[in-house]
N, C-alpha and C positions, 0 to 999 in steps of 0.2 A: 543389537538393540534397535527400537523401532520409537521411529520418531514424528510428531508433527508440529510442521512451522505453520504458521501463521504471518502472511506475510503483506505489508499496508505501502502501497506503491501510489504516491502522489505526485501532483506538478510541483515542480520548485516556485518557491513562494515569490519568486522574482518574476517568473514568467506570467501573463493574462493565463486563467481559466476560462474560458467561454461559454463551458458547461454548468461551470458553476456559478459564471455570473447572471446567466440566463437562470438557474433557480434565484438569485438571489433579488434578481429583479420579480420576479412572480410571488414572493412570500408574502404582500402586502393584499395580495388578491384571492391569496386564500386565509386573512384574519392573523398571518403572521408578523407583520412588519416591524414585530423588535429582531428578528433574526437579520443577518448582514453577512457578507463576506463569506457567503457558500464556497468551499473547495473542492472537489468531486476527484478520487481516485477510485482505485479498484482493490480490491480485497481478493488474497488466493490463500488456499487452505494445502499443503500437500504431506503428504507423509515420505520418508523414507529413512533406509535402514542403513545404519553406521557403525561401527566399532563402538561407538563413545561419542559424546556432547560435543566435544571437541571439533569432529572429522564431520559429523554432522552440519554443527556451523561453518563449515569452509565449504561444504557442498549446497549449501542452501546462498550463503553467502556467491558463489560460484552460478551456480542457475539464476539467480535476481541481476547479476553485472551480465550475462548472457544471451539471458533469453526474455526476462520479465519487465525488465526496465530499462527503459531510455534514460541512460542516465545524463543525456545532454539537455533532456528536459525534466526528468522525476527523480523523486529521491525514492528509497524505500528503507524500512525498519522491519526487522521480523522476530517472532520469538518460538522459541521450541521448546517444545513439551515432549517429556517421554512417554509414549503411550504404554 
């Protein structure tokens, strides 16, 4: 079976964003200034093929604690779809 995660890798909400506090300072200068508290992560798309939904999540789960996320700074969530 063939599968794709969608995967949302953020700062932990304890730590400063910088990147996001930098948009969040600039939103008044371009007509936004009800927006507030920008958080800025990264978004990854990947496909892969599994047995089952199952083995799938422990492989997706498995590459994000590995290779995708710091997890002493980012959390991540993901979800998968069967393609």
């Amino acid at each position: 079976m063939k599968f794709t995660a969608e995967i949302d890798v953020m700062p932990i909400k304890s730590l400063l964003d910088p990147q996001g506090k930098a948009v969040s300072a600039s939103m008044g200068n371009v007509g936004l200034s009800e927006i507030k508290n920008v958080r800025i992560g990264k978004h990854v798309t990947l496909e892969i093929e599994a047995e089952n939904l199952e083995i799938a999540n422990n492989k997706v789960d498995e590459a994000c604690k590995k290779m995708l996320c710091n997890l002493i700074m980012e959390s991540y969530t993901f979800k998968l779809t069967e393609v």
